[in-house]
N, C-alpha and C positions, 0 to 999 in steps of 0.2 A: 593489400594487407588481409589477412585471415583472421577471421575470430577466434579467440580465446574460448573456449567450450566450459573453464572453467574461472571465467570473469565472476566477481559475485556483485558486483557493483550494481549492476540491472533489479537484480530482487533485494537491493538493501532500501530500506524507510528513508535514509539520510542522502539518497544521492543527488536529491536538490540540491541542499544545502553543505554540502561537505567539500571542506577545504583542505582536506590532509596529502588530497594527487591531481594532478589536470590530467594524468594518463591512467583514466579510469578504465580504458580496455587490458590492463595488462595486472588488476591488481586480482591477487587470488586468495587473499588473508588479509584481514582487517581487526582490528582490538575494537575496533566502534561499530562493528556490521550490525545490524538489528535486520531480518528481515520483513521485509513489506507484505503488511498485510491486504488483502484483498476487500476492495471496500464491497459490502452487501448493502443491497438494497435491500430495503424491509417495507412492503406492500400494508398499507394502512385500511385498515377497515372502515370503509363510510360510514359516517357518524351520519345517527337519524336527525333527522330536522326537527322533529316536534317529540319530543317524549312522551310516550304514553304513561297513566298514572289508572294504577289497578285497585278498583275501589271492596 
């Protein structure tokens, strides 16, 4: 079987949980599509251990 080049199923938020097709390689339009966002990592800055206090 060949892939669909234009499946949107792959880049939709809901394709865990979606129950509208079990034949999610062939769907190409959706009323419920949202697509998925890319989760970002956001790099936190080490927090100082002892605060310094400026007299």
């Amino acid at each position: 079987m060949t892939a669909n080049p234009f499946n949107i199923c792959p880049t939709c938020a809901h394709i865990h949980t979606c129950v509208l097709t079990e034949m999610k390689e062939k769907v190409w339009s959706c009323s419920e599509y949202d697509e998925a966002q890319p989760e970002h990592k956001t790099i936190e800055k080490p927090k100082p251990e002892h605060q310094l206090e400026l007299a």
